[in-house]
C-alpha positions as CSV (number, residue, x, y, z in Angstrom):
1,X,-27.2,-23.6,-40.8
2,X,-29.5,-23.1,-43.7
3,X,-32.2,-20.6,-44.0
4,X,-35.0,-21.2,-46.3
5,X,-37.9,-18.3,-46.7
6,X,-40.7,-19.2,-48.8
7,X,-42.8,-15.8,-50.1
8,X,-46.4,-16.7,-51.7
9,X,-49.1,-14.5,-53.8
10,X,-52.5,-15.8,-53.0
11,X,-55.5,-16.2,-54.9
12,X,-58.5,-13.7,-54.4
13,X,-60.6,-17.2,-53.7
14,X,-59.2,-20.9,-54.0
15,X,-60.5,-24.3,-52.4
16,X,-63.6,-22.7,-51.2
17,X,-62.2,-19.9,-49.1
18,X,-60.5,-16.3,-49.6
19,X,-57.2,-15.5,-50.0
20,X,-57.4,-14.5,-46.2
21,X,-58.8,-17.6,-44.8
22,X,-56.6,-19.6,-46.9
23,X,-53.6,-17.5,-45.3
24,X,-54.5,-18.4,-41.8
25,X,-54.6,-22.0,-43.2
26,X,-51.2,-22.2,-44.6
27,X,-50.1,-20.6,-41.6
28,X,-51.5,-23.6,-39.5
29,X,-50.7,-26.3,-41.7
30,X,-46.8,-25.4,-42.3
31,X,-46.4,-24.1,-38.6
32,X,-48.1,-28.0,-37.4
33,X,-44.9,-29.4,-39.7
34,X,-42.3,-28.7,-36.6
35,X,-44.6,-31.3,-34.7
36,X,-44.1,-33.9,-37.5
37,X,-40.6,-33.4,-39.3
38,X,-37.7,-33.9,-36.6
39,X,-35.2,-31.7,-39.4
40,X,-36.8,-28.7,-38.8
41,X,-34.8,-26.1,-36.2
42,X,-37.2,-23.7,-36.3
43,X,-40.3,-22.3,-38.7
44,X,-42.4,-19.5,-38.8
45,X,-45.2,-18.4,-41.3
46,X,-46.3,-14.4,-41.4
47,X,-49.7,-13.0,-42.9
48,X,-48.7,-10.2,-44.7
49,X,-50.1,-7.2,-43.2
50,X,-48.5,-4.6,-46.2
51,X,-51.0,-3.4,-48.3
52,X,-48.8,-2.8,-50.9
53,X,-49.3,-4.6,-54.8
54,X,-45.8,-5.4,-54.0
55,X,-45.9,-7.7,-51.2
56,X,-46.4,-11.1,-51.0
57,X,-49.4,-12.5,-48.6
58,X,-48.0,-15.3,-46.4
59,X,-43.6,-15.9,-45.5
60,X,-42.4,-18.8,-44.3
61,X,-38.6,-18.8,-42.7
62,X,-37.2,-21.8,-42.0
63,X,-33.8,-23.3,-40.5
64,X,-32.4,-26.4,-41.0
65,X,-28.7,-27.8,-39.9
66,X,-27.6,-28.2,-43.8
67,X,-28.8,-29.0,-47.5
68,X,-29.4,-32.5,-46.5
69,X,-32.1,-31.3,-43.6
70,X,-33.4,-29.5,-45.8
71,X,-33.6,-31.9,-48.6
72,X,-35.4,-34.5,-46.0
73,X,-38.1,-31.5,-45.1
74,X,-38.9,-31.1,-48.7
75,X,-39.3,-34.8,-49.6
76,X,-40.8,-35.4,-46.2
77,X,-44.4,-37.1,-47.0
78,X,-46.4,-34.1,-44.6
79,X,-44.4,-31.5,-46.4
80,X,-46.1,-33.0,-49.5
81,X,-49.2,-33.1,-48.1
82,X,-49.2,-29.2,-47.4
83,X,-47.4,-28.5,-50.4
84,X,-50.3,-29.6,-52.2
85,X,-52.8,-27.3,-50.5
86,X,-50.0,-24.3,-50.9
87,X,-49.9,-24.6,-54.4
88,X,-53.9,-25.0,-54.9
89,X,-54.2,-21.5,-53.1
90,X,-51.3,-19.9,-54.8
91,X,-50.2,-17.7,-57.8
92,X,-47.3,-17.1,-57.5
93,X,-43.9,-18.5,-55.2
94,X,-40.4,-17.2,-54.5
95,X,-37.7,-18.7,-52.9
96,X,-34.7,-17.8,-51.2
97,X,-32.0,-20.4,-49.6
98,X,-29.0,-19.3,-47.8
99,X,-26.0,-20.5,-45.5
100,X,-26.1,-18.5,-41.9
């Protein structure tokens, strides 16, 4: 099993909204993936509720059967399509992948 957590920084203001509507968007848009991409075990997306400078707005965590899954998630054309709003609303990404 492979976990995969995405962390993201948001812009104060990007593609017309705030950092916190844009949260709530990410949140739907990765979440509607499971629906779309049979690879996915299971996902879940988290508004950061941490007011700390420290902490990231919006997690995902991710599980996929292997490297492979994961490989077909992220090359997966709906991925892509999300991806793209993500990285309009974000400043910064970390990544962490790991065998369970």
């Amino acid at each position: 099993m492979i976990i995969h957590i995405v962390m993201w920084k948001l812009k104060e203001v990007a593609e017309g909204a705030s950092k916190e509507e844009n949260a709530v968007k990410i949140k739907e848009k990765l979440e509607a993936l499971k629906d779309k991409i049979e690879v996915i075990k299971s996902i879940e997306v988290g508004i950061n509720v941490n007011l700390s400078d420290m902490a990231y707005d919006v997690v995902l965590n991710s599980q996929f059967d292997n490297l492979d899954a994961l490989n077909e998630y992220q090359n997966h054309p709906e991925h892509i399509k999300a991806g793209e709003f993500v990285g309009a609303v974000t400043e910064k990404r970390v990544v962490a992948d790991y065998v369970k």
